[in-house]
C-alpha positions, -999 to +999 in steps of 0.1 A: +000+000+000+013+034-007+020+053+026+014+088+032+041+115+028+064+111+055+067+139+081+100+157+093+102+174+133+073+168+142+091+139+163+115+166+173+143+149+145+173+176+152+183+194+118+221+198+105+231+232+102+266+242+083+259+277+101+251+291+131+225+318+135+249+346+126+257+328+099+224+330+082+225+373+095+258+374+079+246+361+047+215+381+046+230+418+051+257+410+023+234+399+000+216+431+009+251+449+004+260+434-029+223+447-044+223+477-030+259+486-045+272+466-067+233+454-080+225+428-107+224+426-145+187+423-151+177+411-188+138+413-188+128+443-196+095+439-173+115+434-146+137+462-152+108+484-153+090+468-121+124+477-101+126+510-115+093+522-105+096+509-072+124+526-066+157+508-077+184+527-093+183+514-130+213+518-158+193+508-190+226+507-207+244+483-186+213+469-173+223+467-137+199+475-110+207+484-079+179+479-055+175+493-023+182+469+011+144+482+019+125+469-008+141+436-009+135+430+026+100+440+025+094+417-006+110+389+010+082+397+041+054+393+011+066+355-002+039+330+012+055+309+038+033+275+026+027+265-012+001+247-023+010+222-050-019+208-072-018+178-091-040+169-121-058+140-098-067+157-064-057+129-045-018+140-053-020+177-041+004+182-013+016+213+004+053+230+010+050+233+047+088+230+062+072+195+082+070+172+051+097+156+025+090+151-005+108+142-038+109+147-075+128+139-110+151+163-123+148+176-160+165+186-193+186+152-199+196+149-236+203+108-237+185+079-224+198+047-213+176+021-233+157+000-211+158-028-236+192-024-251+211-009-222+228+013-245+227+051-246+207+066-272+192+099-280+158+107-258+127+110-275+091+121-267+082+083-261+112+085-229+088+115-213+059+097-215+072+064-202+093+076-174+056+102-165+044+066-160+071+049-139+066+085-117+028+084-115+031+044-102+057+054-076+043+061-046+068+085-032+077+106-061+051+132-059+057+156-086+072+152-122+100+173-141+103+158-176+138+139-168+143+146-207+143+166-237+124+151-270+148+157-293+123+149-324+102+171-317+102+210-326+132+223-307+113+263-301+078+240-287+092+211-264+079+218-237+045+221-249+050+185-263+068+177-228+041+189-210+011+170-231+028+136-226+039+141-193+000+148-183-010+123-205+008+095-184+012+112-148-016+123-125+008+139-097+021+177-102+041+188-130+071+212-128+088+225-159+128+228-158+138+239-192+107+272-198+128+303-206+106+324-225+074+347-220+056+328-249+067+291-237+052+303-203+017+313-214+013+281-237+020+261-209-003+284-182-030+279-209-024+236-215-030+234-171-056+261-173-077+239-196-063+208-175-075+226-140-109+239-153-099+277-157-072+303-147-092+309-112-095+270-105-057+271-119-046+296-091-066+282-061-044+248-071-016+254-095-013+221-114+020+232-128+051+253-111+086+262-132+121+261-126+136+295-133+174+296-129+194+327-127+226+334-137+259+337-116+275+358-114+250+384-107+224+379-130+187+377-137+190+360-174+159+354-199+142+331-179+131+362-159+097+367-180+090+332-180+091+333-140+066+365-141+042+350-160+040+322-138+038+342-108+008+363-119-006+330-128-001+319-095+019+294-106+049+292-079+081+293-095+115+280-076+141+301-079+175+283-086+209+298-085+237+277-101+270+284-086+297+268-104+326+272-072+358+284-087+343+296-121+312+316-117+311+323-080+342+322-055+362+295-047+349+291-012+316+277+002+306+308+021+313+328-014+293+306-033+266+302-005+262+339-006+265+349-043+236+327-048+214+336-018+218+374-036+207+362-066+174+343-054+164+377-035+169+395-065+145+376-082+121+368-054+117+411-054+111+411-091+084+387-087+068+399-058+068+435-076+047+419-104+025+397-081+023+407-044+019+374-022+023+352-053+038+318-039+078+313-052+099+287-034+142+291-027+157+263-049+198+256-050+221+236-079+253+244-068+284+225-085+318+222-077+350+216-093+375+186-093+407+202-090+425+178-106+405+175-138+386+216-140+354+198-144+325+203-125+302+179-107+270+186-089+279+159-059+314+171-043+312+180-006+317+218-012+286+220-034+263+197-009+278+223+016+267+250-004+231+233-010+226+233+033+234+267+035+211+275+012+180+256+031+190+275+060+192+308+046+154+295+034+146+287+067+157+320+077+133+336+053+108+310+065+100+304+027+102+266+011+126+253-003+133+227-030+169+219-035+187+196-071+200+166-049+208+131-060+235+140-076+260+121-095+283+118-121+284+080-128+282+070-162+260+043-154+235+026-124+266+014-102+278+015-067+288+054-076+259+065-083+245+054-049+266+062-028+266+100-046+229+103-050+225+087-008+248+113+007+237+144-016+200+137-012+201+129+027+219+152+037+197+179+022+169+163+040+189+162+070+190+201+067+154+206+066+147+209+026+109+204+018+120+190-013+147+174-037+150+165-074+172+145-093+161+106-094+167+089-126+193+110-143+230+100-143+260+117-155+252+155-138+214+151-142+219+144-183+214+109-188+180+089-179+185+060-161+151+040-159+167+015-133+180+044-112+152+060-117+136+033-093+169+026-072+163+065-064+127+060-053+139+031-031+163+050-012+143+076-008+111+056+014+145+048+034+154+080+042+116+088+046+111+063+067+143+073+092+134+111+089+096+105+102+113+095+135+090+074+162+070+083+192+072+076+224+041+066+239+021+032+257+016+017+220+049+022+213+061+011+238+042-021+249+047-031+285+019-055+291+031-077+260+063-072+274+056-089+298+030-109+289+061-124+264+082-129+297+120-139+288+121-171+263+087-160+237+085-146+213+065-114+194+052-129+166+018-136+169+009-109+190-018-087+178+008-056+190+028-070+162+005-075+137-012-037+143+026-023+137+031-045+108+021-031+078+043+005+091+075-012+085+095-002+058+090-025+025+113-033-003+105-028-036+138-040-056+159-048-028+169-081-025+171-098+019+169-132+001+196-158+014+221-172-006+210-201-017+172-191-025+191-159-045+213-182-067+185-205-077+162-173-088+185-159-114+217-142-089+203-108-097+212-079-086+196-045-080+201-029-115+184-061-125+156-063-102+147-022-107+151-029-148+123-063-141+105-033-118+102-007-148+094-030-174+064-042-150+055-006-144+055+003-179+031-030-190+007-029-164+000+003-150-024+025-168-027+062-152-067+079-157-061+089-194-072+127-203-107+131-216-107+130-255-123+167-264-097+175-230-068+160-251-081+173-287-079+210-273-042+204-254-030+192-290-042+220-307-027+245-283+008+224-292+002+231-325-008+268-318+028+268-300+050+254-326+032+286-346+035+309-319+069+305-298+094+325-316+122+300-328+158+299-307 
């Protein structure tokens, strides 16, 4: 049975902090600093304007704004501290409340590991659509990010097509990682406005929420007007700096923690200028470099340093926050790639993050990996399940079968046992068998067992399909996009 989200502190579970208090008050007034007098290249000429009249020192030729330390702050104060996160089936809404975890595949991936073939291949619109299925069947992924890019499809309009399939096969909430322009946003605002029954029932429970990245150092790029339009839609979008340590930010965590915290503030003002209250969550995708090699991986301690500081500095601003874990940069589903995705994921969890992404891609969130993709959901219902903590209470805690059991019985058929039962964590690909009983059944391993797991998925599960005439009007909004987004 699929369990309910699983709840964080409400056992009293003790969060890691890279930073004391001050920290997070250090962080804060030079972020405020570096706005106020150095400010930020801002690319959106909306947003330029919004900052202007409100009273930010503008230089239309440069395009820097410099933006006062009071109207920041008192932005920041508008940001909804909860976010409400529809789903296009009801029964999948969930809330960003800073007491729940929750999880959720990354995007953008250019290759796909075949599930058949086990060779790397291009990704196609038939990849969406399939891993949208695997996503909607797993019980604790609650919201989907295409993990890929069609790459047959109109280049200008994939998202469009993204988004189609992805509702097409997933009932849970949809998030959109790769939407950088105005038009891309209001063809997608209209495709979950038709889903949701209308732009008001859209607001009341957004169906649909964007990733909008800014740009280090010190930038607001073109995904600025994308973010705006999905803020007056109501549409929360997470705000995700992307600190490359060493290259576009400084070489040290501290530098890197606070030249992105600047930039998400930035933003966050812009979008609270063009919709006061609108919901917008902190995001974080740090990466850091291998010194030996000058590449740059999303897993290295300094960057999953720099993702907690980032929660806290959410924390501080009491807004949610949803943070790119699982990282690695294995080539393939090996031992790498879990002990990487393990530590970068739990540890933001550790750190209080309402949220993570990344399951299923490979390779610096490029490559899909349909194994990992359920390898990723497995650890996570074990890190859910330690996170939720236990109580401390009579039922838990069972001193009449205690001693009813005395010293030489056993537990096992008492009806204490059997009520607790079914809230112990469950395998879905991992293997306890003994050695014997493994050997005769095949010697698999997990790849092997999550590969048996998708392929089940993907032949017998069957999502509520979209109503025809609901489907017929989607499709002719794609094709009304492929017309109507301005080519790249």
């Amino acid at each position: 049975m699929a369990k309910e989200p699983m709840k964080i502190g409400q056992f009293g579970m003790k969060r890691f902090k890279v930073m004391d208090p001050k920290g997070a008050d250090t962080i804060h007034e030079k972020s405020l600093e570096l706005l106020e007098q150095m400010g930020i290249k801002v690319v959106s000429d909306e947003a330029r304007r919004l900052l202007m009249e409100a009273g930010a020192q503008v230089d239309e030729q440069t395009q820097v704004c410099k933006i006062p330390r009071s109207l920041v702050e008192e932005s920041m104060k508008k940001c909804p501290r909860r976010i409400k996160m529809g789903a296009r089936n009801r029964k999948n809404d969930f809330v960003l409340d800073h007491k729940h975890c929750y999880t959720c595949t990354d995007g953008v991936g250019l290759a796909t590991i075949d599930l058949e073939t086990g060779e790397r291949r291009p990704s196609t619109l038939k990849d969406v659509a399939d891993s949208a299925k695997i996503v909607d069947y797993l019980p604790m992924m609650h919201m989907y990010n295409p993990l890929v890019t069609p790459l047959e499809v109109p280049k200008h309009a994939h998202t469009v097509h993204e988004f189609l399939a992805a509702m097409d096969n997933c009932e849970k909430h949809f998030t959109t990682g790769s939407t950088y322009t105005r038009e891309e946003a209001i063809f997608e605002i209209k495709m979950a406005a038709a889903i949701a029954g209308g732009m008001e029932k859209l607001r009341k429970r957004p169906i649909i929420s964007s990733l909008t990245c800014t740009t280090s150092p010190m930038m607001l790029g073109r995904t600025t007007d994308a973010a705006i339009e999905f803020s007056r839609a109501g549409c929360p979008p997470f705000l995700m700096p992307m600190p490359l340590i060493g290259a576009t930010s400084p070489m040290t965590v501290a530098g890197a923690a606070l030249l992105g915290n600047a930039q998400v503030v930035a933003l966050a003002t812009v979008l609270q200028l063009a919709a006061p209250g609108s919901p917008l969550c902190y995001s974080t995708e740090p990466m850091a470099m291998e010194v030996q090699s000058g590449l740059f991986q999303g897993l290295y301690p300094a960057a999953d340093l720099v993702r907690a500081a980032h929660v806290q500095m959410a924390k501080f601003y009491k807004i949610p926050i949803f943070v790119g874990g699982w990282g690695s940069c294995s080539k393939l589903p090996d031992v790498q790639a879990g002990y990487e995705k393990a530590f970068s994921a739990f540890l933001c969890y550790l750190s209080g993050a309402d949220m993570t992404s990344g399951p299923g891609l490979l390779e610096n969130w490029t490559v899909l990996s349909y194994e990992q993709l359920i390898i990723d959901h497995e650890m996570f219902t074990m890190m859910a399940d330690i996170l939720k903590g236990f109580p401390i209470d009579d039922d838990s805690m069972p001193i009449d079968v205690i001693k009813e059991v005395g010293h030489e019985g056993h537990y096992m058929g008492k009806k204490h046992t059997l009520d607790h039962f079914r809230q112990m964590w469950q395998p879905m690909v991992t293997d306890g068998q003994m050695y014997k009983t493994w050997k005769a059944a095949g010697s698999k391993g997990a790849v092997e067992h999550a590969r048996d797991k998708a392929k089940e998925i993907l032949k017998t599960h069957q999502p509520q399909p979209l109503a025809a005439d609901l489907r017929r009007e989607l499709a002719g909004l794609v094709a009304e996009a492929e017309i109507g987004i301005p080519h790249q």
